[in-house]
VOGU-3710 file (C-alpha; in Angstrom, 3 decimals, decimal comma):
1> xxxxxxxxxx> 78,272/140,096/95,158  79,742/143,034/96,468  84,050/143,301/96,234  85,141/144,849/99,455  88,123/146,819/99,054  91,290/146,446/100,804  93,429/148,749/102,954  95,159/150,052/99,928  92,245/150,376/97,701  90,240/152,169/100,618
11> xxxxxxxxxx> 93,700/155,181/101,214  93,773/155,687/97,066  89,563/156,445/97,583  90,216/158,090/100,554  92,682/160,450/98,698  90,768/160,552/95,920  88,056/161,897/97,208  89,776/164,577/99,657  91,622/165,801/96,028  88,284/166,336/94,716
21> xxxxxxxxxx> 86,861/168,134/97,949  89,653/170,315/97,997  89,506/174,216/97,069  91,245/175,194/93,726  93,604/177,605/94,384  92,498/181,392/94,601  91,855/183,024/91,323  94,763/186,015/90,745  97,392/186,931/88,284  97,079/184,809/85,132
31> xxxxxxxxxx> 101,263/185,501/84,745  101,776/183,249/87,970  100,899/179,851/88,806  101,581/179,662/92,292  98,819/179,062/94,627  98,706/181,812/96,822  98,680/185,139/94,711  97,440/187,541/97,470  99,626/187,820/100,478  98,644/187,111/103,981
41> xxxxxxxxxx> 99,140/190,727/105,202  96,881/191,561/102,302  94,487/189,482/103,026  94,319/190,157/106,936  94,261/194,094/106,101  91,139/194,172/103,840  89,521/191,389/106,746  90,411/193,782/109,058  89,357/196,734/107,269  85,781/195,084/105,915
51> xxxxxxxx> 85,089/193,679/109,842  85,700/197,031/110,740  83,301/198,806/108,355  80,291/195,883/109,428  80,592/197,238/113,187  80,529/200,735/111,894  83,639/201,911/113,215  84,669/203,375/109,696
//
């Protein structure tokens, strides 16, 4: 016979599970361990710049 779990049991699965799913954090620097290692403004100007070159206006 199947044990159902509880309401406790089902959150630790449920967050569990999301942990797993989740992205590891971007690949950078090897001196710093913080998450993030390119900033936003970086990131926006190369989008910017790469969108930019796919509709040929550079």
């Amino acid at each position: 016979m199947l044990n159902l779990p509880n309401g406790f049991e089902m959150q630790l699965l449920h967050e569990a599970l999301s942990r797993a799913r989740m992205r590891r954090p971007q690949a950078g620097r090897t001196t710093t361990s913080t998450e993030a290692t390119r900033s936003a403004r970086t990131v926006a100007m190369r989008g910017r710049s790469r969108s930019a070159r796919d509709l040929g206006v550079l």
